[in-house]
N, C-alpha and C positions, 0 to 999 in steps of 0.2 A: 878725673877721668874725661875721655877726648868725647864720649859719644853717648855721653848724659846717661847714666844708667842709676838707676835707687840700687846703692850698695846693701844686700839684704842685713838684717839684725840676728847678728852671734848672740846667743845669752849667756849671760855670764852663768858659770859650770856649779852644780852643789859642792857642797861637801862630801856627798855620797850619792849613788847613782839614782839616778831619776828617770823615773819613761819618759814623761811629760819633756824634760831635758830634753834627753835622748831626740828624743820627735820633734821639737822645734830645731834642733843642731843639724838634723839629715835634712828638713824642710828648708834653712835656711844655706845649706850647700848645694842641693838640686836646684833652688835658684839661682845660686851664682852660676855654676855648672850652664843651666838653660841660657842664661845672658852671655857667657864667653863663647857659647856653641852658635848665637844669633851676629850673623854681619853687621845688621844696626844700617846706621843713617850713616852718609859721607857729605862731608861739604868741603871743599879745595878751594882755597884760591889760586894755587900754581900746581899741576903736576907731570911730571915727565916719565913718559914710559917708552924706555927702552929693549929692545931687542924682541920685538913684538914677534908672533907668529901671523905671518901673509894670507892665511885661508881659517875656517874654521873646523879642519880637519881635528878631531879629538877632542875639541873644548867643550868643555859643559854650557848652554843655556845662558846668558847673560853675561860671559866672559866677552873680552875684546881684542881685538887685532887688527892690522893695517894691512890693509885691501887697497892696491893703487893709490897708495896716499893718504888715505883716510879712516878716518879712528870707525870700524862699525863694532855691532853688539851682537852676537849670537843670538838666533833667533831658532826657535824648533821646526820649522818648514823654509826657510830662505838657507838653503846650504851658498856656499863659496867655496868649491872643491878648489884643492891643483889641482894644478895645468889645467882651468878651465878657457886656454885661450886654441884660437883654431886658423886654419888660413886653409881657402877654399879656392877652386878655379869653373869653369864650364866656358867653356868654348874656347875660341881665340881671337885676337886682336891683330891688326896690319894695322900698322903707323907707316905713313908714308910724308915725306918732306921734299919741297922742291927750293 
């Protein structure tokens, strides 16, 4: 397995039914169950991610996406809405050339 995990221990079954059995074999499935439900640890030496989303409109917490280029990570108070870009005026400008 890719992400080191202590595979739990199945007991071998009676002959005839057993609590004891029984309660080690449900013990021994809730924790596999708990470790396939945990994301674990990652380590990469190459990866590529394609067809990212540009803002962090809908992502959960810790997901990622490409923002002008760049790989960032969802964060709970730094939004990156769309269309957070703007263009503004006040006053006016003469250019004059001779």
């Amino acid at each position: 397995m890719s992400r080191n995990l202590n595979l739990p221990f199945f007991p071998v079954p009676p002959q005839e039914y057993n609590y004891q059995y029984f309660a080690e074999l449900v013990r021994a499935y809730s924790n596999y169950l708990q470790q396939m439900q945990n994301a674990g640890e990652g380590r990469n030496t190459f990866t590529v991610f394609t067809d990212l989303q540009t803002d962090d409109s809908g992502l959960e917490v810790g997901a990622v996406f490409n923002h002008g280029g760049y790989l960032k990570v969802t964060e709970a108070n730094t939004p990156h809405a769309r269309g957070s870009e703007g263009t503004g005026g006040v006053g006016t400008v003469t250019v004059t050339t001779s």
